[in-house]
Every structure is written in structure tokens, then in C-alpha cells.
C-alpha positions in Angstrom: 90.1 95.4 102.1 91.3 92.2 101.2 93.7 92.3 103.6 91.4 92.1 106.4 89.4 89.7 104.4 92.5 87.4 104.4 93.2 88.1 108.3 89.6 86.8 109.5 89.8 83.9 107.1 93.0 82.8 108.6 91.9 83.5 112.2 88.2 81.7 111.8 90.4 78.9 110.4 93.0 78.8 113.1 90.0 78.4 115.6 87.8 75.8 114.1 90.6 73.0 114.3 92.4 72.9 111.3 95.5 70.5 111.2 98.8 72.6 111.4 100.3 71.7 108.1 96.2 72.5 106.0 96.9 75.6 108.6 100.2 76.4 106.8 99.1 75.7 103.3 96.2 78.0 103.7 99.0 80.8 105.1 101.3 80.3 102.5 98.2 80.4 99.7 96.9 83.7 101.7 100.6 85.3 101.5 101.0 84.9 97.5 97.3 86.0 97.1 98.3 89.4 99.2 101.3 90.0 97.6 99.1 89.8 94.2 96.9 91.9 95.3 99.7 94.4 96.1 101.0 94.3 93.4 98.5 94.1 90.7 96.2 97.4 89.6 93.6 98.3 87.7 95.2 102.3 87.5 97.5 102.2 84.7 100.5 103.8 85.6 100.8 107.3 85.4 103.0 108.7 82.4 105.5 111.8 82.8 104.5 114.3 80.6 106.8 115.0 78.1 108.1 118.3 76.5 109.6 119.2 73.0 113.7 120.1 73.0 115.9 121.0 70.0 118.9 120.7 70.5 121.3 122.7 67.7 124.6 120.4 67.2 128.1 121.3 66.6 127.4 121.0 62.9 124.9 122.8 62.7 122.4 119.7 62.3 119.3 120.0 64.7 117.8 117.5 66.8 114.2 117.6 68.3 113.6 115.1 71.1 110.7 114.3 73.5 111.8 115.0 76.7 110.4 114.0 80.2 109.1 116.8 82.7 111.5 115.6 85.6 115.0 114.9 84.2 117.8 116.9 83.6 119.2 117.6 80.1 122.4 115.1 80.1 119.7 112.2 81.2 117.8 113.2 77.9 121.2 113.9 75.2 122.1 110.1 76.9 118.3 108.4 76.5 118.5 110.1 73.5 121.5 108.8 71.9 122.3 112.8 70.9 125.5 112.6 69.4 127.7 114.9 71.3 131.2 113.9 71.4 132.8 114.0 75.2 129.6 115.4 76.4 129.1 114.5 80.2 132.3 112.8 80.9 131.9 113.5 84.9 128.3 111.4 84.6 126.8 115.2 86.2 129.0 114.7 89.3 129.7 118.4 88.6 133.8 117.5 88.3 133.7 118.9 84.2 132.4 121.2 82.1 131.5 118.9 79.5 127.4 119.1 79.2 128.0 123.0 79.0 124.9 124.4 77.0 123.9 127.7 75.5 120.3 128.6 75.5 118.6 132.1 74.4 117.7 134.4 76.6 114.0 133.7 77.1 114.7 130.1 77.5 117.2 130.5 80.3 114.8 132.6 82.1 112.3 129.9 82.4 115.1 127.8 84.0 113.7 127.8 87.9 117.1 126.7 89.6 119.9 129.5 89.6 122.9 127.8 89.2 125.6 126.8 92.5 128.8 127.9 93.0 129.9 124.5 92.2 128.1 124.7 89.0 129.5 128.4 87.8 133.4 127.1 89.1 132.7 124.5 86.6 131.4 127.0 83.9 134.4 129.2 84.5 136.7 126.4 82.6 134.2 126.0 79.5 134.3 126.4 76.2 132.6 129.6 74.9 131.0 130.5 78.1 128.3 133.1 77.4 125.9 134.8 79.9 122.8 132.1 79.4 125.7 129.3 79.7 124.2 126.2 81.8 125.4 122.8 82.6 123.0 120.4 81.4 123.4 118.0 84.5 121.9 120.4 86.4 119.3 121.7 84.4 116.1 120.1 85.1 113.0 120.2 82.5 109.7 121.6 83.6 106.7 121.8 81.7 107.2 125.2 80.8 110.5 124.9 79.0 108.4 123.0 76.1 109.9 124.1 72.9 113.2 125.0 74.5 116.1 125.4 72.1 119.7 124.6 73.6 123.1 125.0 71.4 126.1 123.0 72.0 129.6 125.2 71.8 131.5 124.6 68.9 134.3 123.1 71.2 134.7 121.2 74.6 137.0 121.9 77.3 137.5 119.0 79.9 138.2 120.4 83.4 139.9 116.8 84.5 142.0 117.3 81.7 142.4 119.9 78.7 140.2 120.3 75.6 138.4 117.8 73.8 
């Protein structure tokens, strides 16, 4: 609306004889205003929902985190700061097995991506691979999974070069 407000003001201008450069300074004051009007908003901006995860460290310390619906579980140990060491060396280019997670049963069942092959070739080379083994690169939250509970293996093997 204010769009076309600004279009007839600058065309009834144009036509009733304005000088060229009151022509221009009224364009350029009609472009910022546009662009503010673009940009600005009354909506606040819409918030991911967030989910609870617990994730149960090497040491047996556990650490609950709010997690956004949306991103995968190495974005969240990273936002996080959760202190696993050499955990997503690769930065979830799927070249390690480094963000290898367990989760129980009933929580890898609520997992709605099966994994690739590129994803279980990686799994193959990591440490303490169980049956409800994921990489957590390419593990992406959904609201469902709130509550979910994820174990980090005891140990880390690198595929690009031996264990950690």
C-alpha cells in the first residue's frame, strides 16, 4: 500500500512541474522511506520452538540443553558449548565418524530420516557402534524428539585418521 502511495506521489509530482533536482530529492526521500517500510514490522519475529535434549557425556556427567526444532544435533553440542572432545571434526561434511551418538530405542524411532549410505559407511569406522548408532550431523530435531536422551561413546574414532 504504501508503495503505490509513493508511486502516485512521485508521478503527480513529475507532472505538475517540479524542477529536476526538487524531482530527485523527493525520489531519493521516497526510496529510503520504501526501503523502511520494507524493512520495518510490527509482527515480531517468529521464534523456533525449542525442545529439551540431555545429552549423557563420556564421564558420565549429563547435560540438558534447549534445542531448536530445525537443526541437527552437532549445530546444538557446537551452540551449546557441550564439551565433547574431537566431536565433529568433518564440520557434518559426512568425511568422519566423529558426532557418532547412541540413543535408546524409542528415541531413535522418533528419528524421521533413515540414515544414507554415506552416513552408515561413516558409522561402520566408529567407536562402539550399536544398532540405534546415529551421526549427529545428520540428525535433525523435530518437535517430537522433546526430551530425547543421546549418549556419547566412551571413545572416538576419526575416519581421516585413527582414534581420538
Amino acid at each position: 500500500m504504501a508503495f503505490r502511495l509513493l508511486s502516485r506521489i512521485l508521478r503527480a509530482s513529475q507532472k505538475s512541474g517540479l524542477s529536476v533536482s526538487s524531482f530527485s530529492k523527493l525520489r531519493v526521500s521516497s526510496h529510503y522511506l520504501m526501503n523502511a517500510c520494507r524493512l520495518s514490522s510490527s509482527a515480531p519475529k517468529p521464534q523456533k520452538e525449542t525442545i529439551n535434549v540431555t545429552f549423557l557425556l563420556r564421564d558420565g556427567e549429563k547435560q540438558e540443553v534447549q534445542a531448536k526444532v530445525g537443526d541437527n544435533l552437532l549445530d546444538i553440542i557446537i551452540e551449546h558449548d557441550v564439551d565433547i572432545d574431537g566431536f565433529g571434526a568433518c564440520e557434518g561434511t559426512l568425511a568422519c565418524s566423529t558426532c557418532h551418538l547412541i540413543f535408546k530405542q524409542s528415541d531413535f524411532d522418533k528419528i524421521p530420516d533413515k540414515p544414507t549410505d554415506e552416513e552408515l559407511d561413516m558409522l561402520d569406522l566408529a567407536y562402539g557402534l550399536t544398532d540405534t548408532s546415529r551421526l549427529g550431523c545428520q540428525v535433525v530435531l523435530t518437535k517430537d524428539m522433546d526430551g530425547l536422551e543421546v549418549t556419547v561413546p566412551t571413545g572416538v574414532a576419526d575416519a581421516r585418521g585413527g582414534p581420538l
